[in-house]
Residue, then its C-alpha position, 0 to 999 in steps of 0.5 A: x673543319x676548315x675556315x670557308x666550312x666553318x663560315x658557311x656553318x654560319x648560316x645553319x640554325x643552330x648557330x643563329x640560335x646560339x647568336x640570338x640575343x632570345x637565346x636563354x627564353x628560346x632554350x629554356x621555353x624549349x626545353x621545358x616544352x618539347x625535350x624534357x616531357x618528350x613532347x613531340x608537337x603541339x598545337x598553336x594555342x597550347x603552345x602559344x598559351x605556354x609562351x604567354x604564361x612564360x612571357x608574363x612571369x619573366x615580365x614580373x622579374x623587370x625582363x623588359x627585352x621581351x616586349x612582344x607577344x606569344x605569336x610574334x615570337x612563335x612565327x619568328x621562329x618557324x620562319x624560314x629564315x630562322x628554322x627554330x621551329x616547324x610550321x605545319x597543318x595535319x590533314x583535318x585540322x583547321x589549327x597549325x602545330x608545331x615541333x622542334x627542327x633538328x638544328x634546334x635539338x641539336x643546339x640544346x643538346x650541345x648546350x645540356x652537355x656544357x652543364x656539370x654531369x653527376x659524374x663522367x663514366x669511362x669503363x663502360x665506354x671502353x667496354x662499348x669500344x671493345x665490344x663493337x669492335x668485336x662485332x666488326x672483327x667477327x662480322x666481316x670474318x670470313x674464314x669459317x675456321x677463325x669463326x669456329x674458334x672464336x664462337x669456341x672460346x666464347x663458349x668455353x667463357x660461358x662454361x667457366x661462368x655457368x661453374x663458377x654460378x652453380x658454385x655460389x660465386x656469382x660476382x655482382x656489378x657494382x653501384x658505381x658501375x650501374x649508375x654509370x651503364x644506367x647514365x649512358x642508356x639515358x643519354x642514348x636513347x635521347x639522342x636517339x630520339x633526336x637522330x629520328x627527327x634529323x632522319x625524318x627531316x632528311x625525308x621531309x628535304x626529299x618531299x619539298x625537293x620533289x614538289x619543287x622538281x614537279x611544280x617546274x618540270x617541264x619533261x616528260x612524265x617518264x623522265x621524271x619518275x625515272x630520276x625520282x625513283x632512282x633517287x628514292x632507290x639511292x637514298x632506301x638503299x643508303x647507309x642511313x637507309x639500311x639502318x633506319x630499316x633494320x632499326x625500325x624491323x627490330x623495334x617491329x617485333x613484339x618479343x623485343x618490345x617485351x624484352x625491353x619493357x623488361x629490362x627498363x623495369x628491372x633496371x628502373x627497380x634496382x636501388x643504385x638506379x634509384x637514388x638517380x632520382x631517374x625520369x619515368x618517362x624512360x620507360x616508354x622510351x620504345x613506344x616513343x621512337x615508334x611514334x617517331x619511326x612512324x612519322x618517318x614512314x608516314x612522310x615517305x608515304x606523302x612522297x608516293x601520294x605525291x606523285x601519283x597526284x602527279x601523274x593524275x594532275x599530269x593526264x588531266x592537262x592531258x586530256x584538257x589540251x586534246x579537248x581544247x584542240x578539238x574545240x578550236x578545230x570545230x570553232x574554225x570549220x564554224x567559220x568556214x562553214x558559209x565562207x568558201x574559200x575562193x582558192x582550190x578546195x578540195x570537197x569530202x565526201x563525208x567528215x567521218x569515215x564509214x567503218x563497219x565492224x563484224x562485232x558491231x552487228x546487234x543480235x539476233x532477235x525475233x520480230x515478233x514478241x510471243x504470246x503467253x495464253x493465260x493459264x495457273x502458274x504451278x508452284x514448283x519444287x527446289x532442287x538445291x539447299x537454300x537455308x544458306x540464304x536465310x542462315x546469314x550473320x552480321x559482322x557487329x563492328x562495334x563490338x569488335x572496336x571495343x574489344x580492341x579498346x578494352x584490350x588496350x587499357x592495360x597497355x600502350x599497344x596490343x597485336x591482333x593475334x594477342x586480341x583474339x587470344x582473349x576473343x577468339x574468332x567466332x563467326x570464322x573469316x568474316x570476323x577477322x576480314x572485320x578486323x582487318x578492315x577496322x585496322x585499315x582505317x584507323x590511323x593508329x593502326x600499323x601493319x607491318x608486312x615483313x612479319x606475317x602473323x598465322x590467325x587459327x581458329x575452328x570453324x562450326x564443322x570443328x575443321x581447323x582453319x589457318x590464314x597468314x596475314x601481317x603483323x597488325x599492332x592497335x596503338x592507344 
């Protein structure tokens, strides 16, 4: 870096937070708060309640430079200026909430990796050299030939290793080396974490950005969809872009979820593993970089609605301006109307031209009302079946809720397919039309369209019916 970037790096909230004369109470109050309990946001009194509690106790210790109360403290640092913290509302609720910015994340993982380490691993991270290294070798490999004999090799590799198993010689990693490979998956995975929240700020910069463009555009409508959505395709189709996407579709698939909650539990049961004393809270690791990817999509789904409040907004103006022209018109023929004019005037005959359309001609329709002399009206036969009018079944909604929160007491989330393994359907499409709507309108619910879902059931005739829908997930 040279000296100018490094100078405008001054002005970036990390740095301002390393240079507060707060920055030991900051550190430590987010750190206790949001990073170590994986805490992703907080309500206003929750957590000016744990500043005030904070605050008291360091006041025990004679730590007089923090004289000011929890909420002076709190929109310091979610001012602008600053970007500590973020400061924002949730549609429906009246109380603000707040979470960490990424330059904050940033700072206190610079500042943990300051701290002494248990040890520093240095085989695993040249085997992670080695091993992507050979994924980038082999994935831009276009000769077919040079593929063949690498996948060869690899598989001659794995026979020599299937002999030597089946021969009892099965050679086992290490206590060193699990602890060290166990060490890096911690650390990866939170700084993963952290990178969510560096890409939904970078999403969240989009939405202000295109607010601003909005609030002072003065083109056209079409101009300004146009540059946006080249914008939008720029970003989606971006390196960052392409990776949050492929990302976010391999977390999606429920057989990788399964996957990973087992490994996390079979390695959290080794013994090496265990004398690291490691945080259980690892073990939820997938579910929480759902609930970050999920934040990231709900962001880029504001940037949709925005616009199309937008271009509401927009025609609305619209037709406000065409009726207040058409009233300032009929204002001036008003004032004309017992004023004429002494110059020449040309006289119309009428103000509104005389159109007649063939379509606008009513139907015919008789003159006269016929008369129905009085006699009995004779009870006549049904031609067609109508038991189907009486054999309706009604959908129980709330039968339906609860056997999805039933389902989700033994785990965090739950696809609508693994729910109708346990109930399956028994009222046909309408019951699962039923789930589907639920789905819709929990906020909790995702679908993911990318991965469709084949539902089969039997209908009352024993015929069976298939229906492909998304991959829908109920989340607790």
């Amino acid at each position: 870096m040279d000296y100018p970037e490094l100078v405008a790096l001054q002005k970036h909230p990390a740095w301002g937070l390393l240079r507060s004369p707060h920055a030991p109470l900051m550190v430590h109050f987010f750190q206790t708060t949001f990073t170590e309990p994986n805490v992703r946001s907080l309500n206003e009194s929750q957590l000016t309640s744990r500043l005030d509690d904070l605050l008291y106790a360091l006041a025990q210790t004679d730590a007089t430079e923090y004289s000011r109360d929890a909420t002076h403290y709190l929109s310091r640092w979610a001012d602008d200026s600053n970007g500590w913290l973020r400061k924002y509302y949730v549609t429906g609720e009246d109380e603000a909430r707040f979470e960490l910015t990424p330059a904050t994340e940033k700072a206190i993982e610079w500042l943990e990796s300051l701290g002494k380490r248990q040890f520093i691993g240095t085989e695993s991270r040249l085997l992670s050299i080695f091993e992507l290294l050979r994924q980038v070798v082999e994935g831009s490999q276009s000769d077919p030939q040079l593929r063949l004999a690498e996948l060869e090799r690899r598989r001659a590799e794995l026979d020599e290793e299937i002999a030597r198993v089946r021969a009892g010689d099965i050679e086992l990693m290490d206590e060193t080396r699990v602890r060290e490979r166990f060490l890096d998956v911690t650390q990866t995975a939170r700084s993963l974490l952290a990178d969510f929240r560096e890409v939904e700020q970078n999403f969240r910069d989009l939405d202000r950005e295109v607010r601003e463009r909005i609030t002072t555009w003065t083109g056209s409508k079409a101009q300004l969809l146009e540059r946006f959505f080249n914008e939008r395709e720029a970003i989606g189709e971006s390196d960052q872009g392409r990776s949050f996407r492929a990302f976010w579709e391999f977390l999606m698939s429920p057989a990788r979820q399964r996957e990973l909650s087992e490994l996390l539990n079979q390695t959290f049961n080794l013994p090496a593993v265990q004398q690291l004393e490691p945080d259980r809270r690892l073990l939820r690791m997938h579910y929480d970089w759902l609930e970050a990817g999920d934040s990231a999509q709900r962001t880029l789904a504001r940037l949709s609605e925005q616009l199309r409040r937008y271009v509401d907004d927009q025609a609305w103006l619209e037709d406000r301006r065409i009726m207040q022209l058409l009233q300032s018109i009929e204002g001036r023929c008003l004032a004309l109307r017992d004023a004429t004019p002494e110059t020449d005037f040309m006289s119309l005959e009428s103000a509104i031209p005389d159109i007649s359309l063939p379509l606008d001609r009513p139907l015919y329709t008789p003159p006269l009302k016929p008369k129905i002399s009085q006699q009995i009206l004779l009870e006549g036969e049904a031609e067609g079946d109508t038991t189907a009018l009486f054999s309706q079944e009604i959908i129980d909604k709330a039968e339906l809720k609860a056997r999805i929160r039933t389902a989700l007491r033994g785990s965090t989330q739950i696809s609508l397919g693994q729910v109708l393994e346990r109930h399956p359907l028994r009222q046909g499409l309408a019951e699962l039309v039923t789930y589907l709507d639920l789905a819709s309108h929990d906020s909790r619910a995702l679908f993911d369209d990318e991965q469709p879902q084949l539902i089969v059931w039997h209908d009352r005739q024993g015929r069976e019916r298939r229906a492909s829908i998304p991959l829908i997930i109920f989340t607790a």
